[in-house]
N, C-alpha and C positions, 0 to 999 in steps of 0.2 A: 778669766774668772778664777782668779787666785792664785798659787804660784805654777811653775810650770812644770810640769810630767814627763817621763819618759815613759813611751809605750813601745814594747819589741813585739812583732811579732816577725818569727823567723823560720826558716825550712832546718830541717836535721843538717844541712850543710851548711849550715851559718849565712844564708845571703839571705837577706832581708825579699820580701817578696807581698807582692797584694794580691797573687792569683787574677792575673789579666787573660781574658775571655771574651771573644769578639760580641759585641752587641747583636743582638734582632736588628735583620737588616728592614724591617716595615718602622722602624726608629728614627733611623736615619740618624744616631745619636753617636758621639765620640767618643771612646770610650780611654780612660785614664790608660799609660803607657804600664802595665801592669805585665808580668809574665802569669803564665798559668799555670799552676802546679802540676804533674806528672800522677797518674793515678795509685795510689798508695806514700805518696812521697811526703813523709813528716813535719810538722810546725809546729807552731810555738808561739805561745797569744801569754804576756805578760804585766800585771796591772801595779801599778805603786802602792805601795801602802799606805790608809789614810785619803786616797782618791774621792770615796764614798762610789765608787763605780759597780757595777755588774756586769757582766757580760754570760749570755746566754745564746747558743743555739742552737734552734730547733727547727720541727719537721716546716714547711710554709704550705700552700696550697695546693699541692703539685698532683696532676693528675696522671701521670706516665706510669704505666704499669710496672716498671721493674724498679724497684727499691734502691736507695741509697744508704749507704750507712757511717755514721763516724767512730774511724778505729782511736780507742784510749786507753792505754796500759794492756794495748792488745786486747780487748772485749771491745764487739761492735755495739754502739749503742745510736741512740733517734735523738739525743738530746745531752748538750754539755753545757756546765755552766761554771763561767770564772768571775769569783770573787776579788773585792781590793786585798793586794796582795799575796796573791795567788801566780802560779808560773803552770800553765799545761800545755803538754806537747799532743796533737791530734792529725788525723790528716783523715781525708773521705777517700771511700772507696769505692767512686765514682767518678766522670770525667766534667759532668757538668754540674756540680752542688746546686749553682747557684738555683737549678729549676727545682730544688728539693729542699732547701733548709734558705732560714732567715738568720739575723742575726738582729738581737735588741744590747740595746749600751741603758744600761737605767741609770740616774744620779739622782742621788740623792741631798737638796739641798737643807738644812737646817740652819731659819732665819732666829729657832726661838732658845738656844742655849748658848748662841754666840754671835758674832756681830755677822751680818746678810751678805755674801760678796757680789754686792753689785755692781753693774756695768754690763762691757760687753758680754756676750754667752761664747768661750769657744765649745768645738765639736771635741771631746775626749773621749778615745782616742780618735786619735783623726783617719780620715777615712782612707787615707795611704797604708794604715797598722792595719787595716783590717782585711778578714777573704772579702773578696767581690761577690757578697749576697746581698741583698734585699736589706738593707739598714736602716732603721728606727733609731733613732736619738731620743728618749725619754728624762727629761727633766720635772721631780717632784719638788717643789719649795714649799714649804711649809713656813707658817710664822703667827703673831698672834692675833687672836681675833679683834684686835684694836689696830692693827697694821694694814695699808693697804698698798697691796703689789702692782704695779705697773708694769704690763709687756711690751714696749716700744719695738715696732719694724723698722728695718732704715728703707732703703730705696731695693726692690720692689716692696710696693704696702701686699696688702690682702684682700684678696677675693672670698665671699663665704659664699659656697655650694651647698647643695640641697644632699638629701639621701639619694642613693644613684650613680650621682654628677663624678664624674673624676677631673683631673687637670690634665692639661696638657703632657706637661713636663714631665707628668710621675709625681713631683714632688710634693705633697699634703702637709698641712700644720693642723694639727687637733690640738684642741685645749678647752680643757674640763676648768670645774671649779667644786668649791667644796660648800654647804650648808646643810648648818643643823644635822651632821654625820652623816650626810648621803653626798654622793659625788655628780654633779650636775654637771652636761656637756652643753657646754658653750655656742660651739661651733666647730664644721671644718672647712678650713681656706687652702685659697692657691694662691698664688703668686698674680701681680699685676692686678691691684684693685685698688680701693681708699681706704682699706681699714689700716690706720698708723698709731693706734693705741688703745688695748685691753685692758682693764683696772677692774682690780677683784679683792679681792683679802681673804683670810687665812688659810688659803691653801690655793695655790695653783699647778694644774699638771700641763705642761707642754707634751704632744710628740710630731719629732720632724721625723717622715717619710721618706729616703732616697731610695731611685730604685737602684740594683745592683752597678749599673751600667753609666752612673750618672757622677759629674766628676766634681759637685760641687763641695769644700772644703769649710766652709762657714757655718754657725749657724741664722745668722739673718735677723737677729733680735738681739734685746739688753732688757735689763732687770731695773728697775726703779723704784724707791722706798715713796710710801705716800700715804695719807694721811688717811684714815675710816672713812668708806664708801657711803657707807649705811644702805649699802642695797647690793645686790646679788652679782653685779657686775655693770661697766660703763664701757662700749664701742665708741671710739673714735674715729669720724670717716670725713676723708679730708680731699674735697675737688678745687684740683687747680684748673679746671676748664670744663666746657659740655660733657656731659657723661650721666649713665644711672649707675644705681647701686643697688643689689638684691640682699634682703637681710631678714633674717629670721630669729625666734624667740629663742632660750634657752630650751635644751632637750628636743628639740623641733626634728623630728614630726610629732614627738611624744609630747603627755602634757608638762606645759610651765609650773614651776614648783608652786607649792599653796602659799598666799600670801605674801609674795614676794614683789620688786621692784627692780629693772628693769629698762636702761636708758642709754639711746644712739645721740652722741652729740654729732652736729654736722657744721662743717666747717666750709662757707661758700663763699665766693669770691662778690668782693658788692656790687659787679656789676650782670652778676647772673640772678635768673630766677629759681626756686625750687619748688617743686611740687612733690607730693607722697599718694600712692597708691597702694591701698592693700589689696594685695592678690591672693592670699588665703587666708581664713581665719575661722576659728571655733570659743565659744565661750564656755565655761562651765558652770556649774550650779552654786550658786554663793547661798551662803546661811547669814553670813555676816560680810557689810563693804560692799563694794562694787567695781567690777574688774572694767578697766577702763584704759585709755591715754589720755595724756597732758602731755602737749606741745607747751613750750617757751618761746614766743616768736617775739624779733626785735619790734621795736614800734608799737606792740600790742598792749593794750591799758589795763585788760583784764588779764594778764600772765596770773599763774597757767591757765592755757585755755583748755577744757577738758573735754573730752568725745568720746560717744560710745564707739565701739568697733565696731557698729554696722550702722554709721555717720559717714559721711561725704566729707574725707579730711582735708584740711588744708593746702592751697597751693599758689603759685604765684607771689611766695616769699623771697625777700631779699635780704641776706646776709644771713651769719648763723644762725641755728637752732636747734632744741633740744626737742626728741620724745623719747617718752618714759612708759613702758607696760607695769601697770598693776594689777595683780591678783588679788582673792579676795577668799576669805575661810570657806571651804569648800565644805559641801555638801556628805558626810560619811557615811549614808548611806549609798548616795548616788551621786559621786564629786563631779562625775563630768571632765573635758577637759578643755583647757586655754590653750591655743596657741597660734602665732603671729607667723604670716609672711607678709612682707610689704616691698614696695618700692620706691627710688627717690631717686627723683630727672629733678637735673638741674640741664639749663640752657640760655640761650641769648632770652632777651623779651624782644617783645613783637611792638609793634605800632597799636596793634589793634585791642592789647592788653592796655592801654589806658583809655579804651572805650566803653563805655557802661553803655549796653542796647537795653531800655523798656520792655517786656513783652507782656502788654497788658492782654490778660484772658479772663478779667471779672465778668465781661459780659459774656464770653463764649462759659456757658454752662456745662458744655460737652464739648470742649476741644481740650483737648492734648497735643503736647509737643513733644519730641525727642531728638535732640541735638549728639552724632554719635560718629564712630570713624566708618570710613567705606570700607568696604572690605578687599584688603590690597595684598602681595604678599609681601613675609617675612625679607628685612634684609639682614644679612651679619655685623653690617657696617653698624655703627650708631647714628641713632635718628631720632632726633627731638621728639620729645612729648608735645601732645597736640591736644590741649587740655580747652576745657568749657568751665569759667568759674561764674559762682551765683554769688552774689553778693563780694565780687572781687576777690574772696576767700578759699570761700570751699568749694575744689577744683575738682575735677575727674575727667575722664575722657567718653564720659558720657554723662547726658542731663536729659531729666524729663522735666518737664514743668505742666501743673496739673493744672486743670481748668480753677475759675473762680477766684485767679488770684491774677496781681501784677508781682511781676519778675525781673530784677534787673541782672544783667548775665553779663560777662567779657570774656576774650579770648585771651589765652598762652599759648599759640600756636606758630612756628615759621612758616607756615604754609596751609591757610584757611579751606584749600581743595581735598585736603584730607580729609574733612567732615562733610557730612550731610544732615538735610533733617527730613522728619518723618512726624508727619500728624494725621490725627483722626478726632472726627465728626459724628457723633448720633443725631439724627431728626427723626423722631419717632413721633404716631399718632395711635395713641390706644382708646381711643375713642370717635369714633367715626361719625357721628352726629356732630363732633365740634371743629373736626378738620376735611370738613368734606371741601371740595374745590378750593383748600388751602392752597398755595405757593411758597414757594424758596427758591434762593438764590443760592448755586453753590461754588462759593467765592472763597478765593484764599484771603482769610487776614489782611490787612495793609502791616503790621506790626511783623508778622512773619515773611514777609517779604522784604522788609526794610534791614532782615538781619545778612552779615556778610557769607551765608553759609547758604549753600545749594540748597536749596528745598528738590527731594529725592522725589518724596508721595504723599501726596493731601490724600483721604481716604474718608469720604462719608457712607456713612451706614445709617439708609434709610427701611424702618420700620414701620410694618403695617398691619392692622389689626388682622388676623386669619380670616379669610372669605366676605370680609365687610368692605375692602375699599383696594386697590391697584393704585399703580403709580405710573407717571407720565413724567416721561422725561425731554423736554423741547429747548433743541441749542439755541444762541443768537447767531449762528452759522453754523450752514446744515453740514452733517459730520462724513467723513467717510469710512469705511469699516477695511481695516487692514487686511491684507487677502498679498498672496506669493503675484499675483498677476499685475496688482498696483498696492506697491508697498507706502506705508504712512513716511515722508521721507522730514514731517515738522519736527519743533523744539518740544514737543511734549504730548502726550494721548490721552484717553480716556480707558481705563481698563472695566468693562461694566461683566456685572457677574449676579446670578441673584441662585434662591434656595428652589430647587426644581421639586416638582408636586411628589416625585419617585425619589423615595426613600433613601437617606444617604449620597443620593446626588445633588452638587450643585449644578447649576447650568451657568456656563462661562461663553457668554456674546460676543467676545474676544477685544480689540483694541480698535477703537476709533478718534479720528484727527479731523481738523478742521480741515474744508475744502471737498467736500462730498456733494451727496444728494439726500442723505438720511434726514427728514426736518423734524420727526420723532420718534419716538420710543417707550413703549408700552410694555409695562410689567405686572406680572398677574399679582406677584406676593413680595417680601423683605428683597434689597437688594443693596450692592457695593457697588460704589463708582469713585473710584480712583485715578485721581490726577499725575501720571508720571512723567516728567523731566526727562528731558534727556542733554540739554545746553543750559547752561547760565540766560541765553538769549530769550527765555521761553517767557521770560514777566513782561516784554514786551508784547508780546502773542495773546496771553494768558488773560489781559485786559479787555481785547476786542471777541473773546469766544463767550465763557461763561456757558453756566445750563441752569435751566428752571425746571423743576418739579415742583408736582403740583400730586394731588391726594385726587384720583378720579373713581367712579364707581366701581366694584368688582367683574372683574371677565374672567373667563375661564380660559384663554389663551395662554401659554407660557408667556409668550410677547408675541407682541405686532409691529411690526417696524414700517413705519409712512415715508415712502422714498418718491421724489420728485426728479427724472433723470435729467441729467443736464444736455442739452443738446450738442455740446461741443465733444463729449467723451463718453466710454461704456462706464454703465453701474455694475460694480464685481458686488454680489451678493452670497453671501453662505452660514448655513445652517450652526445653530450654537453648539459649545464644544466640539469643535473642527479638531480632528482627528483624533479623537477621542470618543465621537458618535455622539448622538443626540440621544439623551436618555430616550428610556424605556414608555412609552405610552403618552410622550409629551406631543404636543403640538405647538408649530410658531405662525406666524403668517406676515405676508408682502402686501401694503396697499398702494398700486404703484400708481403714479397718475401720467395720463399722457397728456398733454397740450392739443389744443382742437385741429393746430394745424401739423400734428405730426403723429406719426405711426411709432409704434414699438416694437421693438423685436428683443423674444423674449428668446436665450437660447441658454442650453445645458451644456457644461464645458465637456462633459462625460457624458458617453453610453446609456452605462449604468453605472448602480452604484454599489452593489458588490454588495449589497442587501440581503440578507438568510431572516425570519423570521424564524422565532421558535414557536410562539403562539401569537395569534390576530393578523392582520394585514398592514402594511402603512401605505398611505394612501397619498396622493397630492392632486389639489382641485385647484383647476385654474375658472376666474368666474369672470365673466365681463359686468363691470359694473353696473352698465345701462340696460343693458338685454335680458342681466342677468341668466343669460347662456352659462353653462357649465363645464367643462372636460374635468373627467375625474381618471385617473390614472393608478396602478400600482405601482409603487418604488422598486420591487423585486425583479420588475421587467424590464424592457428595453424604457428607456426615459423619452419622453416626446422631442420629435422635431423641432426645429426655431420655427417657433409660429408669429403671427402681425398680430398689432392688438389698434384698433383703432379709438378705445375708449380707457377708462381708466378700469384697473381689473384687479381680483386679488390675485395671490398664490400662497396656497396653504399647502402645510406639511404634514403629516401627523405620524409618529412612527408605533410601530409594532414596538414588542417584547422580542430582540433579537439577539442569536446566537453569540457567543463570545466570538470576539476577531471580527465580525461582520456586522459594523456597524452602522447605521448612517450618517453620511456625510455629502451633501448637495450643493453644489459651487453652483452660480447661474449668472446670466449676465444681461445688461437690459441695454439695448442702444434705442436711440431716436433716430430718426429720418425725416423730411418733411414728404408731408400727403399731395399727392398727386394726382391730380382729376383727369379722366381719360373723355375726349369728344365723344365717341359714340354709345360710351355710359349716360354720358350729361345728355343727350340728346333723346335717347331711350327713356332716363327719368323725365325730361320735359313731356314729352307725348301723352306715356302714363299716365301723367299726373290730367291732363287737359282729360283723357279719355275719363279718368274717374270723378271728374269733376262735372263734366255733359251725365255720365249715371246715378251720381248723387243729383243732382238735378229732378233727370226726368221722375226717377224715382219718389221726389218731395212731392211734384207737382200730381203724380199720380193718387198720392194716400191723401192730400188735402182733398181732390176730387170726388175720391170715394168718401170720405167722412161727413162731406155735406149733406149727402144722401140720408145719411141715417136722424132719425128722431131727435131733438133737442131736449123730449120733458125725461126722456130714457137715462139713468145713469148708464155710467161705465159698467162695460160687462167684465166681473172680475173670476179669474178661474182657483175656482178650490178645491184644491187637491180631497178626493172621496177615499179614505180607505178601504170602506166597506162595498165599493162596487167589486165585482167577480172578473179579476183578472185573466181569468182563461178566457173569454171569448174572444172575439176575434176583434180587432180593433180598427178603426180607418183614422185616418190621421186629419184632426182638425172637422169632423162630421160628428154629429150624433143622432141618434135613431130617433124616429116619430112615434111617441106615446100615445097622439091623440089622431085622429084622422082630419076631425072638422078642425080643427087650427093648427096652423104653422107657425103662429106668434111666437111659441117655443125655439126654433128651428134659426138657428144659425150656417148661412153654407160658410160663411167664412170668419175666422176670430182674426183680427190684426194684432200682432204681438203688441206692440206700441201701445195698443188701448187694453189690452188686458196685462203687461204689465207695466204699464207707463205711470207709474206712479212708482214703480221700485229701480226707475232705470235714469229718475233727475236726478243731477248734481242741485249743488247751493244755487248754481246760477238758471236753474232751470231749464237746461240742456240734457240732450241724452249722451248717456255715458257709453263705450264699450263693454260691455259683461267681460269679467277674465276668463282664461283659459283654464283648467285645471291640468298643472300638471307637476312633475316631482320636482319641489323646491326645498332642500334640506337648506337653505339660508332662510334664518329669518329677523328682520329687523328692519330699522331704516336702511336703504338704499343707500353704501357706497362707506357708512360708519361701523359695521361690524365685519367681520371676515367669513367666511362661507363655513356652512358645521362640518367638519369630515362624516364620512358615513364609519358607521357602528366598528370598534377596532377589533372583534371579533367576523365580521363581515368575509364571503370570500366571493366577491361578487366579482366579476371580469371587468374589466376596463369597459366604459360606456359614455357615450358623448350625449350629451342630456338638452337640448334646448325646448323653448318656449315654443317651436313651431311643431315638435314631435315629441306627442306626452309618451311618459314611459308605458314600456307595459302593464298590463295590469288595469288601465284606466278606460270607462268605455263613453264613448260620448253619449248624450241625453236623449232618451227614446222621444218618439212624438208620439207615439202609439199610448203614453200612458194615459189613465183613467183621468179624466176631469170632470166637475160639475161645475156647473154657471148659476148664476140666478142676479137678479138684479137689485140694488139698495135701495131702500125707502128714498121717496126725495129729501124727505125730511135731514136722513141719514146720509146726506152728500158729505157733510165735512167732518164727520166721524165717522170714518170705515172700521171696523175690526176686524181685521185677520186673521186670528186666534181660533175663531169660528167657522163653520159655513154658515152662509146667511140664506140660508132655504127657508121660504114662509112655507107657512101649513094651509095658505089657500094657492088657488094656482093664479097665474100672472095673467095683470091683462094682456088682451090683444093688441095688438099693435095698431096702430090708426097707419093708415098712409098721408 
């Protein structure tokens, strides 16, 4: 760069010298064959006249407590500086400068009062002339604001780094520029990137960075005359193969100047694609215009094509192209600020990049899609962009597509297994009169299946009005619920999950697959059922499973699950949020059914369950369906034995309010066996049965005997209960006392239940009924459709086994001793009795005829 210079620098002994100092051994860097000066030993730094040079230096960053200093004209001083023209002799007075002082070379170039010396850039002085400190090469060019200066790199181009980032090597290029009298930084680069040409006008500042230690002797660039920009600056970035490039706005992280322009040309090879990602971005407040990019892309009819920065930019371009940032007159009260990071992969194309897939979703009203990358780690190596484009354009490496529309989408991907997708479903009913025993089917798409990307998680989200209606959820194969004892080992599960009655909890049912015994599932309120993947293999699977929900009446259950076991294996059963505990005050329930020709065995994998209550009891009631027998049990004690079930039975949960760490959590297991009849059982019930059939007998033939006996014109004598008789006396059961002497007409010795209440004891068919038993039945409903009620969860009752044959305490059976009055009905009044009344006349009855 114009003619050529002698630079001395020298020791007081006249040997030329650059102060050699072995490098940082964590470097591992070569350091130039330099001698090191001697501590106090004099030099001598001397510059041409007319160089346009400076030379300066001073303190650097040095943190070592004990000082350094440079001796000149015998006064120590922190800072020297040589001018073009100038001859000074110095020397430090220390062993290692280099950790204490820098050295800057400034030039100054003037393009605007004589002709520009363009071309190569050398290093003056070169870095042989100089001590081994920390050296900055600082090039100013100046020229006119109609001029435009081009930076050309040769081989290595440039990398631009963020705030932070350092280089490898040590070695940095910074380069500012100049507008409208403020100095605007460009960028700063390393070494080994695509940047191979900066274009600026009227004023450019270079500074090259070596560190002390580093031997390189060039400066790496040239100078080029070129014609008005008309804009702020132009990057040149040029890929001869697969590769990204990171690149950011002017002043970045600060804001982009007001109103200015702003443009990366990209030079790509035409048999690669390229794609752009913005990875950060901020806009500012415009009064006037609008801050924006414009892409130039080959092929394109509407050049430029313009985008906001928070647009889905273009990708899957072939051959060069341009983007340009514009600004826009800022806001002075509250300007705001612009500023750009983006990204640009280029790479091979795919196969699957000239496929355009449909994803029509006009009729799915409530589905969404999200095509996105897995989550993998970081490599160092370079690795293809793995991009999803809409409309073959505008690419990203993630895409949502909203319901209510069709979508056409392609790939830029090497490798389609690095994405997944991810959709979700609402089915809500907020009106319970018009979705009562609705149905649905919850099916994935055909359209989203048919794409080449893994579906991850289908997710419906079914809503229900509050306390108006529950949900039924019945597979087309009954499911199995995943459990450490028999793991789900299919291509895909069901994750079901719903909103628990207790506050800020959900209740999570955990994972279930096909090949179970579960054939339904019952949920009291709002719930998720989610589809997850685990093989590509699973859209085979995924066709013959399916689930129907359906809108059913409200329960107050959390759920009930209807399990049918399979005879060939055990059913692993357990309580919702497995280890985690079963919220606070919930209840769930089992309706298990056995087969007529087999038994069940119902057993606890655990003792106990490590259960503390803080307030209430939790309880678990086992019921027999048929018997409706009971065992009621508390959770905080030993857990019951494996007991046989020979009918179909529930099992109910229900827990306390318990202590933190001691939760509940109840694993169980249900096997089948077949039933087995014992000879001297079977031959015991035949006997029985013969013996009670001879005393039903005799018994019939006796009471028709006795009834012949009595009057035909006499109705039924019916008994009505008297309040107002005086229950203290003394009572005989089934007699009453003689009010008259001369007639007995009155006078019954014996009532037969059958005829006084044989009219409250027929069925429809005109049989007699059994009377029931009273006794404690906290169930109540149809037989074998609802689950057994737990008792009260503030309750502290003891454990008690409750059947039909032994009422509980408390209950006393029916006196015979109480008060009755008889009297007999008009004939007239045979087919309308009232009951309501006693039917006592006011004259007394006739006698009786024989």
């Amino acid at each position: 760069m114009g003619s050529t210079l002698a630079f001395f620098f020298r020791t007081a002994k006249g040997r030329q010298t650059g102060f050699r100092q072995a490098g940082p051994s964590r470097l591992q860097t070569k350091r130039p064959d330099h001698s090191r000066p001697l501590e106090g030993e004099a030099s001598e730094i001397a510059l041409p006249p007319g160089s346009g040079l400076t030379v300066s230096i001073k303190p650097g960053t040095s943190t070592l407590a004990r000082p350094c200093y440079i001796l000149f004209s015998k006064t120590p001083t922190i800072m020297l500086s040589i001018k073009s023209g100038e001859k000074k002799t110095f020397s430090f007075m220390c062993q290692n400068p280099e950790n204490h002082f820098v050295i800057e070379i400034h030039k100054t170039v003037d393009c605007m009062s004589g002709r520009c010396p363009f071309g190569e850039v050398q290093l003056q002085p070169p870095t042989s002339a100089l001590p081994t400190l920390n050296r900055t090469f600082i090039w100013d060019i100046q020229a006119h604001k109609s001029i435009g200066l081009e930076l050309q790199f040769s081989m290595p181009r440039l990398r631009q780094i963020g705030p932070g980032e350092s280089c490898p090597d040590g070695v940095t290029h910074s380069i500012s520029g100049r507008t409208n009298a403020a100095m605007v930084k460009i960028g700063t680069f390393c070494s080994n990137g695509t940047v191979s040409r900066i274009k600026m006008q009227e004023r450019v500042k270079m500074a090259l960075h070596l560190p002390w230690f580093h031997d390189r002797n060039v400066s790496g660039f040239s100078i080029a005359n070129r014609s008005s920009i008309k804009r702020l600056c132009i990057i040149e970035s040029v890929f001869e193969g697969e590769g990204s490039a990171t690149l950011m706005s002017a002043n970045y992280p600060d804001g982009f100047p007001e109103d200015e322009l702003m443009t990366w040309q990209f030079v790509i090879p035409p048999h690669l694609r390229a794609s752009v990602s913005f990875l950060h971005f901020n806009v500012s407040n415009c009064e006037k215009k609008e801050e924006r990019v414009e892409y130039y892309i080959p092929g394109s009819t509407t050049n430029p094509e313009v985008f906001k920065l928070a647009d889905k930019q273009p990708g899957n371009m072939a051959g060069n192209f341009n983007l340009s940032l514009q600004g826009c007159d800022q806001d002075v009260q509250n300007p705001g600020i612009l500023r750009l990071k983006f990204q640009v992969l280029v790479q091979h194309p795919q196969n699957e990049s000239y496929i355009t897939y449909t994803v029509d979703l006009s009729n799915e009203r409530a589905t969404s899609l999200t095509i996105e990358p897995r989550p993998v780690k970081m490599s160092r190596k370079f690795v293809p962009g793995c991009f999803v484009c809409l409309e073959s354009r505008a690419c990203s490496t993630n895409l949502t597509l909203t319901p209510g529309s069709k979508h056409k989408i392609s790939f830029l991907c090497d490798d389609l297994t690095r994405l997944w997708m991810n959709a979700k479903q609402t089915i809500s009913c907020m009106d319970h009169r018009s979705c009562h025993r609705k149905s649905y089917f919850l099916q994935v798409p055909r359209d989203i299946l048919q794409l080449p990307v893994q579906l991850h998680d289908f997710s419906w989200k079914l809503l229900v009005p509050k306390d108006k209606l529950s949900l039924a959820l019945v597979p087309a194969k009954k499911l199995q619920q995943d459990t450490r004892e028999r793991i789900c080992n299919t291509s895909f599960s069901y994750l079901m999950a719903s909103s628990s009655s207790s506050p800020g909890q959900d209740l999570y049912f955990g994972y279930f697959c096909s090949g179970g015994s579960i054939e339904q599932i019952q949920v009291k309120q709002n719930m998720s059922v989610t589809l997850r993947t685990f093989s590509p293999s699973f859209q085979q699977e995924v066709s013959k499973q399916g689930l129907k929900v359906s809108f059913i009446p409200h329960f107050k259950e959390e759920g009930v699950f209807t399990v049918t076991p399979d005879t060939k294996s055990k059913v692993y059963l357990r309580t919702p949020n497995w280890e985690r505990g079963l919220p606070s005050l919930n209840s769930v329930s089992w309706n298990i059914s056995v087969p007529n020709d087999q038994v069940a065995c119902l057993t606890f994998v655990k003792e106990q369950t490590g259960l503390v209550c803080q307030t209430g009891r939790a309880f678990m009631i086992i019921q027999d369906q048929k018997t409706q027998a009971e065992e009621v049990f508390t959770l905080e004690e030993m857990l019951p034995k494996p007991s046989f079930h020979h009918h179909n039975f529930w099992v109910n949960v229900s827990n306390c309010s318990p202590v933190n760490g001691k939760q509940l959590n109840l694993l169980f297991q249900v096997s089948l066996t077949p039933r087995t009849i014992d000879l001297p059982v079977l031959l015991t019930a035949v006997v029985g049965g013969g013996v009670f059939l001879l005393f039903a007998l005799g018994l019939i033939i006796f009471f028709v005997k006795k009834n012949r006996k009595k009057k035909k014109n006499k109705g039924l004598a019916v008994g009505i209960y008297n309040g107002n008789v005086n229950t203290q006396l003394p009572m005989q059961p089934k007699k009453l006392q003689k009010v008259r002497k001369d007639s007995e007409s009155h006078v019954y010795a014996d009532i037969d239940d059958t005829i006084v209440y044989g009219h409250l004891l027929l069925d429809s068919n005109g049989s007699f009924v059994q009377p029931e038993v009273d006794t404690y039945r906290p169930f109540q409903g149809p037989r074998g459709d609802c689950p057994p009620s737990p008792p009260p969860i503030h309750s502290r009752a003891p454990t008690a086994k409750l059947t039909t044959e032994e009422p509980p305490p408390g209950s006393s059976a029916e006196s015979e001793s109480e008060p009755y009055t008889f009297s007999h009905p008009n004939k007239g009044n045979e087919s309308n009795r009232d009951t309501d009344i006693p039917l006592l006349d006011a004259h007394e009855p006739a006698e009786s005829v024989e």
